[in-house]
C-alpha positions in Angstrom: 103.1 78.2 72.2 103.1 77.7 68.6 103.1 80.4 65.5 99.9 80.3 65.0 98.7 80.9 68.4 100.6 83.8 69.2 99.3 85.3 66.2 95.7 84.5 67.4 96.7 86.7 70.2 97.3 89.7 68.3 94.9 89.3 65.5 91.6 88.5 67.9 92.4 92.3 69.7 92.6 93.9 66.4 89.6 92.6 65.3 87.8 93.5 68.4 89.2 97.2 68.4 87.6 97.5 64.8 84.9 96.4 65.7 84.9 98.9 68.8 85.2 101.2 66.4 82.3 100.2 64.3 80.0 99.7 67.0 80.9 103.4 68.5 80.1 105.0 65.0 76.4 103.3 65.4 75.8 104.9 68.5 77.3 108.0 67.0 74.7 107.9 64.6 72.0 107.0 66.7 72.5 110.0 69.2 72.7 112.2 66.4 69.1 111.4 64.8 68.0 111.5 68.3 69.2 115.2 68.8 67.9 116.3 65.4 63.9 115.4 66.5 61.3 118.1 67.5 61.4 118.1 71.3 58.3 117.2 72.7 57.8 119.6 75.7 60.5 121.0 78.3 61.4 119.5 81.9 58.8 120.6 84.2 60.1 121.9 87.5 59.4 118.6 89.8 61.0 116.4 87.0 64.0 118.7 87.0 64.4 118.2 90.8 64.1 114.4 90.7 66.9 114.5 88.0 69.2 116.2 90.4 70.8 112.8 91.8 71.5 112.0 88.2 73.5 115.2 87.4 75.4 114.7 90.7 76.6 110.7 90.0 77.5 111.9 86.3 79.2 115.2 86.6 77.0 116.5 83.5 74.1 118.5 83.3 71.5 117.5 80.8 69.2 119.7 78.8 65.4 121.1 79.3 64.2 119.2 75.8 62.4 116.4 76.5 62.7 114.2 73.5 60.4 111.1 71.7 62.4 107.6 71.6 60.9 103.8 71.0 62.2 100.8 69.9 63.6 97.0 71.3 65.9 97.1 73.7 69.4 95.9 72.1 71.0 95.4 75.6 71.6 92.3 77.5 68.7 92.0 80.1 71.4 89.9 82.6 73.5 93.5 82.5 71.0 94.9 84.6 70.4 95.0 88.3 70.6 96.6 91.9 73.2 99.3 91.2 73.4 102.7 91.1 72.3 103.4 87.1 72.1 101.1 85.0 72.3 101.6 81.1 70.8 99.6 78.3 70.5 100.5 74.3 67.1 101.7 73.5 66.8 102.1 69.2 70.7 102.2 69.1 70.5 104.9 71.8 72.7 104.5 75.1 70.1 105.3 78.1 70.9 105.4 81.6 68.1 104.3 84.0 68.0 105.6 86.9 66.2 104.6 90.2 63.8 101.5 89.2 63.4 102.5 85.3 65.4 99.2 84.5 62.2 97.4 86.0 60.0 98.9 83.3 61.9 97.5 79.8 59.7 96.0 77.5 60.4 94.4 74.5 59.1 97.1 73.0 59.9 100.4 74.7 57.9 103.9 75.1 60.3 106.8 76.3 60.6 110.4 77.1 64.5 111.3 77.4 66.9 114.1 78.3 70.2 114.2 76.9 72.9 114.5 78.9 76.6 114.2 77.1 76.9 111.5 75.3 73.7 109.4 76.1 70.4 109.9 77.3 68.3 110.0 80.2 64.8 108.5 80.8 62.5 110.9 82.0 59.7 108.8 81.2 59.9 105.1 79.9 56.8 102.6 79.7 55.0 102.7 83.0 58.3 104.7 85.2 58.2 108.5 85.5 61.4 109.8 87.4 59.5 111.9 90.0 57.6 108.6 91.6 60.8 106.4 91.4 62.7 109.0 93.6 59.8 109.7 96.3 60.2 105.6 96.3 64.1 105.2 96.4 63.5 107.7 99.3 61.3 106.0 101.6 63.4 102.5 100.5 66.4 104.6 101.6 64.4 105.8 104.7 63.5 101.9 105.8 66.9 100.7 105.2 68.7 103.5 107.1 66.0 102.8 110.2 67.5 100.8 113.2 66.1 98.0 115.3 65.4 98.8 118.8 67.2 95.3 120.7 66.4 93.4 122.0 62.1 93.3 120.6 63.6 94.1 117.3 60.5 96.8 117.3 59.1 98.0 113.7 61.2 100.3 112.2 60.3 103.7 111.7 60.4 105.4 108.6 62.3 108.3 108.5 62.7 110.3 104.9 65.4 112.8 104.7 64.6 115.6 102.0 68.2 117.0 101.4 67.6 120.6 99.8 70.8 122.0 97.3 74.2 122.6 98.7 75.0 125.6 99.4 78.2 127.5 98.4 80.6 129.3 100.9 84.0 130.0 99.2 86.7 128.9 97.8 90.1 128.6 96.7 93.2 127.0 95.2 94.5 123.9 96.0 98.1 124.2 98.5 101.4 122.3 96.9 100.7 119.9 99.3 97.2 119.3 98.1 98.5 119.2 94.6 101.0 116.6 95.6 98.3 114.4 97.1 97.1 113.8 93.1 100.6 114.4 91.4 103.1 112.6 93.7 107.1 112.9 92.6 108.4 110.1 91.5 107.8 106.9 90.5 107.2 103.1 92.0 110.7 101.8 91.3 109.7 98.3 91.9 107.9 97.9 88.8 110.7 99.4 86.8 112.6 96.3 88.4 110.0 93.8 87.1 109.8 95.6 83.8 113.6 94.6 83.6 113.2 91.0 84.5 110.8 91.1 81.6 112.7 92.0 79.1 115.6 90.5 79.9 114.0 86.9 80.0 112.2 87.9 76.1 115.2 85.6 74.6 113.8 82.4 76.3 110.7 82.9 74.8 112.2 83.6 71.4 114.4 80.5 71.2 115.0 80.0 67.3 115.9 83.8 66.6 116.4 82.9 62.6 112.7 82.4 62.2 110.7 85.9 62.5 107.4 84.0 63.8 109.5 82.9 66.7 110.1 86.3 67.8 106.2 86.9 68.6 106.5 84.2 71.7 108.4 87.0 73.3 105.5 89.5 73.1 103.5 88.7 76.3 106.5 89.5 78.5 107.5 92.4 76.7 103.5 93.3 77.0 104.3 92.9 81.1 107.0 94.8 80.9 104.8 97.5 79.6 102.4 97.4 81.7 104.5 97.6 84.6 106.5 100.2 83.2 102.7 102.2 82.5 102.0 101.5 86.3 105.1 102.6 87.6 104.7 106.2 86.0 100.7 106.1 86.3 99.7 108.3 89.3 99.8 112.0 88.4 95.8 113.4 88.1 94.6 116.1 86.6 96.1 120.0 86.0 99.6 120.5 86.3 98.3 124.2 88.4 96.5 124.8 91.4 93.0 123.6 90.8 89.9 125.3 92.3 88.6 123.6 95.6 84.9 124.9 96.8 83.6 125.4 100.4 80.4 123.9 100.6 78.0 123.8 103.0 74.9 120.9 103.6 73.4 118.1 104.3 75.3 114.6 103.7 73.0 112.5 101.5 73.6 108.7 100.3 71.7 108.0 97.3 70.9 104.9 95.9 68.9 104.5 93.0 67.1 101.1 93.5 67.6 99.7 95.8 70.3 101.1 98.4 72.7 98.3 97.9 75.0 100.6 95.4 75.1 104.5 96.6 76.7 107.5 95.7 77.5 110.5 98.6 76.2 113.8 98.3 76.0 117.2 99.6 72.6 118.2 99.2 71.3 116.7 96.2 73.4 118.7 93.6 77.2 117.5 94.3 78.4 114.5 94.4 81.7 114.4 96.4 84.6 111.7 97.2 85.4 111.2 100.7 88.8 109.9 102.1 88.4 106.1 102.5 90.2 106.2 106.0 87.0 109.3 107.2 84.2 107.0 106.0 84.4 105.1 109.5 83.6 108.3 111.6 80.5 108.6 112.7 81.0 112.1 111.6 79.8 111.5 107.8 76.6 109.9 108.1 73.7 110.6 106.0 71.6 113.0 107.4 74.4 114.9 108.9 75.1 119.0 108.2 78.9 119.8 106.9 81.0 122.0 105.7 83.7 120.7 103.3 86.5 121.6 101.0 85.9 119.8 97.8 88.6 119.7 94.8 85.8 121.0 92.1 87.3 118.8 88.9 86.9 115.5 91.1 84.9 115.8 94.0 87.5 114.9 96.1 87.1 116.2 99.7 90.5 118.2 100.8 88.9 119.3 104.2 86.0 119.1 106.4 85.1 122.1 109.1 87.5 122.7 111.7 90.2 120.5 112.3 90.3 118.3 109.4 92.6 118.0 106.6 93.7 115.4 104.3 97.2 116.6 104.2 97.5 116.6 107.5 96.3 113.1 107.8 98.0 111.9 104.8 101.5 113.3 106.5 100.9 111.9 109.7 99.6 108.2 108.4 101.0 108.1 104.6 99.3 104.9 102.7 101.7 101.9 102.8 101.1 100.8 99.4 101.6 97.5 100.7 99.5 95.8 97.7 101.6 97.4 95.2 104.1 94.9 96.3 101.4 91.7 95.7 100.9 93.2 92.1 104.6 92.9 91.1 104.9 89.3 93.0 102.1 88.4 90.5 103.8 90.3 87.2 106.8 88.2 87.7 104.8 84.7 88.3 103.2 85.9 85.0 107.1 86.3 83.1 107.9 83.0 84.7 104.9 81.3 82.7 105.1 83.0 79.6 108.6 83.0 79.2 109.5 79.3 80.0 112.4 79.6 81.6 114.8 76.7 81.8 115.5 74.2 84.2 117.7 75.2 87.0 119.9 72.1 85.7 120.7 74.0 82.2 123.4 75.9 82.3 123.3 79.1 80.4 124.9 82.8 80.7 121.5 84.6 81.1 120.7 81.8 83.6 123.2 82.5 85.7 122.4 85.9 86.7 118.5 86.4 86.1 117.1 83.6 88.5 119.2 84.8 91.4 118.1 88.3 90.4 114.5 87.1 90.5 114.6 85.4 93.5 116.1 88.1 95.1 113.3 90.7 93.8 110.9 87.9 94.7 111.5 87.9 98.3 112.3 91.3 98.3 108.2 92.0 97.7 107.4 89.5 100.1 109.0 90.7 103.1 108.0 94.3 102.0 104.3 93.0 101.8 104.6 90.9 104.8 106.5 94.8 106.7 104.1 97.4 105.7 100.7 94.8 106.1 102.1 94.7 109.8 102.2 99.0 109.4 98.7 99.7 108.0 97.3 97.4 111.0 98.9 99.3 113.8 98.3 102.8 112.2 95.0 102.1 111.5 93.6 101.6 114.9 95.9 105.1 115.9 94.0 106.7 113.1 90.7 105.6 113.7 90.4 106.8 117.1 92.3 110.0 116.4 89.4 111.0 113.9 87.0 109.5 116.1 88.3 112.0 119.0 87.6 115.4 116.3 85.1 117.3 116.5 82.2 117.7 114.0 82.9 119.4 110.4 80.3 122.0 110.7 80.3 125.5 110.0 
């Protein structure tokens, strides 16, 4: 690569982290004059309710003062679709729509909001009023959920499951264990290794070291070398001490806002709550289902479930192979090979010597590591799967 295009790397970021900047100081601005208008009325009780999803997905609660907004929408109307929110810019004012309300933009927009954080909420917004587009994401939810009966592939029947607040039992502080799930010891040494293969193949990329502009072709290596260095160290969540986890007792509710194709899990309809990836093929945690669950209050991770099941325990017993972690670094160093244009295998040259038989060696080091723990996850899987299978429900 040339001078000039290397600095076109560095300059084009800069210029789009200013204008980051600028752009947040806008919506700054915008939230502010928002919060300084008369409110026009307070949240009555059924529109609180219907807003209960919306406090769960975010982790925020919003305020009672239902506020006055209109203007264009400045969003991009191909950013919206069948998800769980959805956001758009409404006078300079970041809104999340929930349910339907996306439907409703105009080009010119009439809305009642909440704020909640840092944006807003529409409460009201053209023709959409929250309390309808729940009663409808609920029946949606209710004919998606329904079976066929096989082999007449009969009507489905609509079944609408009302989940009613969770309710709270106890709770506690996490175990070291549980603490070491989100702050393991240690670090992924492989990308330490690539990280080293980075750096030490910078000089190819240099070449003429007299000339300062030369020096910049060495900075997307040394920009993989950071990154895998910031991977290798990344891992460790949240509080250095115990945090609190909640027992919490209700009904399992999957909520999507319109349609069901993106959902969020609940317990009731007031917490939302992260379940283990390797539990969410039990038939155990279906919608509609009654539980009882430990759940790490910062995150909503769940940390136990009833009787008989623990993530520790299930963690220590099938530990995660990390198998992809080794596909990442194969593709960090096929990244150093093309950025750092390496020489031929014909040249002869001190560094070549040692860092190609280094790199192959790290190469198919990954590879057979990938190609080992794949082989793991598939035979533990099945094992695990029919061990949770086997448990008994997580009620009280």
């Amino acid at each position: 690569m040339s001078p000039t295009a290397v600095l076109l790397m560095i300059i084009v970021p800069l210029m789009l982290v200013v204008a980051g900047f600028e752009w947040s100081s806008r919506m700054r601005d915008a939230r502010v004059a928002l919060r300084q208008r008369t409110p026009l009325r307070t949240l009555s009780a059924d529109e609180h309710a219907a807003l209960g999803p919306v406090r769960a997905i975010t982790g925020q609660m919003h305020d009672n003062q239902v506020r006055h907004l209109s203007g264009p929408v400045d969003s991009d109307r191909y950013a919206w679709g069948d998800r769980v929110t959805n956001h758009a810019r409404i006078a300079g004012v970041q809104v999340l729509l929930p349910f339907d309300a996306w439907r409703h933009l105009a080009k010119d927009n009439d809305a009642e909001v909440v704020l909640i954080g840092d944006m807003a909420v529409a409460v009201r917004l053209n023709r959409f009023h929250i309390v309808g587009a729940q009663r409808r994401a609920q029946r949606n939810a209710a004919l998606d959920d329904a079976d066929f009966d096989p082999p007449g592939l009969q009507p489905r029947t609509l079944r609408v499951v009302t989940c009613a607040p969770s309710q709270w039992v106890g709770e506690r502080l996490e175990s070291p264990e549980e603490i070491g799930l989100r702050r393991p010891a240690g670090s992924r040494a492989d990308g330490w290794g690539v990280a080293s293969l980075a750096v030490w193949a910078a000089p190819f990329a240099v070449g003429d070291a007299s000339h300062w502009a030369h020096w910049l072709f060495a900075a997307p290596t040394l920009a993989i070398a950071g990154l895998a260095i910031w991977l290798a160290v990344r891992g460790r969540r949240g509080q250095v001490t115990a945090a609190r986890v909640l027992r919490v007792s209700g009904r399992l509710c999957i909520v999507g806002m319109y349609p069901v194709q993106a959902y969020a899990r609940l317990i009731g309809n007031d917490r939302r709550i992260e379940l283990p990836l390797e539990w969410l093929g039990t038939p155990h945690f279906q919608a509609g289902r009654h539980v009882l669950l430990d759940i790490r209050e910062s995150d909503g991770q769940v940390l136990g479930a009833g009787p008989g099941w623990s993530l520790v325990d299930d963690r220590r017993g099938f530990p995660p192979h990390g198998a992809w972690w080794h596909l990442a670094w194969l593709g960090m160093l096929a990244l150093v090979l093309v950025f750092a244009g390496l020489p031929a295998l014909s040249e002869e040259s001190p560094t070549w010597v040692l860092w190609w038989p280094s790199a192959a060696f790290f190469a198919l080091w990954q590879a057979g590591q990938l190609l080992r723990k794949a082989w793991q996850w598939h035979r533990c899987s099945s094992r695990l799967q029919a061990k949770l299978s086997a448990r008994p429900a997580p009620t009280r």
